[in-house]
C-alpha positions as CSV (number, residue, x, y, z in Angstrom):
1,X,8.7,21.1,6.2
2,X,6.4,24.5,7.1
3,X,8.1,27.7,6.0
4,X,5.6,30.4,5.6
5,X,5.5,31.7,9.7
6,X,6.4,35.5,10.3
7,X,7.7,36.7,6.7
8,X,5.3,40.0,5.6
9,X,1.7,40.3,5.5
10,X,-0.5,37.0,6.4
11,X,-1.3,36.5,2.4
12,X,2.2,36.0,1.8
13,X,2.6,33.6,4.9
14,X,-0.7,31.9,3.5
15,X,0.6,31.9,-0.3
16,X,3.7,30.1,0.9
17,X,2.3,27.4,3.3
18,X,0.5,26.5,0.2
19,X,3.7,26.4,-1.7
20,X,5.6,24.3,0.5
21,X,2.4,21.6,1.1
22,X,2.7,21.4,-3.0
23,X,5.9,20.8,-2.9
24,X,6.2,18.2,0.0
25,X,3.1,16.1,-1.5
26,X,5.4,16.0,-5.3
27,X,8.6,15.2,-3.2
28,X,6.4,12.5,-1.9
29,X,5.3,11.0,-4.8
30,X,8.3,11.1,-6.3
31,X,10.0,8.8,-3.7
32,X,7.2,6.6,-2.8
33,X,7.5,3.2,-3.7
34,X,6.7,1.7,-6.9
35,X,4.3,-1.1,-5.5
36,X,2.3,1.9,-3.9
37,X,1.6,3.5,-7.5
38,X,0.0,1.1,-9.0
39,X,-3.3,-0.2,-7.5
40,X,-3.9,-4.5,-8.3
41,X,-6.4,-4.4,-11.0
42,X,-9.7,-6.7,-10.9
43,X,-7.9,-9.5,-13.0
44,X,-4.7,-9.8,-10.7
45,X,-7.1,-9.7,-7.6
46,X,-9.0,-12.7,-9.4
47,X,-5.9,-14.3,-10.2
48,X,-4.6,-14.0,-6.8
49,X,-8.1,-15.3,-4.9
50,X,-8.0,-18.2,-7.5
51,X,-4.3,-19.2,-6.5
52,X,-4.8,-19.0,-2.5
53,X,-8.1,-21.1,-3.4
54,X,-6.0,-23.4,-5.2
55,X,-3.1,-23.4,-2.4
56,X,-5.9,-24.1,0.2
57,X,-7.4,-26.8,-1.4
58,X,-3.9,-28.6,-1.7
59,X,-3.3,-28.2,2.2
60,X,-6.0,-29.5,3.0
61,X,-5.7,-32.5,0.0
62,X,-2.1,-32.9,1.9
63,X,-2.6,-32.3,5.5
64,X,-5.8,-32.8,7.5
65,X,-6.1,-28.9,8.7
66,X,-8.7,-26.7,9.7
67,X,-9.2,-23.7,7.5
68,X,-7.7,-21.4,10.7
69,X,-4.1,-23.4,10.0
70,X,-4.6,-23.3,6.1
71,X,-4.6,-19.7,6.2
72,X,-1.8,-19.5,9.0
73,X,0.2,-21.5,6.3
74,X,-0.9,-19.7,3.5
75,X,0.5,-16.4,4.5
76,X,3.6,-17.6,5.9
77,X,4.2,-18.7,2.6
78,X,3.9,-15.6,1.4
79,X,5.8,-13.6,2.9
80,X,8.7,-16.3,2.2
């Protein structure tokens, strides 16, 4: 979305490319999605490297598996 391109003198042209890019960036961030917002903060990052700690450890409790096929496993469970 560029509008801007052959109306008037270039400072107009200029003054309304800068426009439109404001506007398409706060279109943007008005329909992005929610999970994108919001970066993890350090305690759900711990919590999450605790749990996959904890899943591995349990894989490899249960199965006898390499730490290649306990990660294999581990992401295939989460995207379940």
């Amino acid at each position: 979305m560029i509008i801007g391109f052959g109306f008037g003198s270039p400072l107009i042209s200029i003054l309304m490319l800068i426009l439109t890019s404001i506007a398409s960036f706060l279109i943007f961030r008005a329909f992005r999605p929610s999970h994108l917002k919001r970066k993890p903060t350090r305690e759900d990052l711990y919590y999450y490297y605790r749990e996959q700690r904890r899943r591995a450890r349990d894989l490899s409790s249960q199965f006898d598996l390499t730490d290649e096929e306990i990660d294999q496993k581990v992401e295939e469970d989460l995207r379940k």
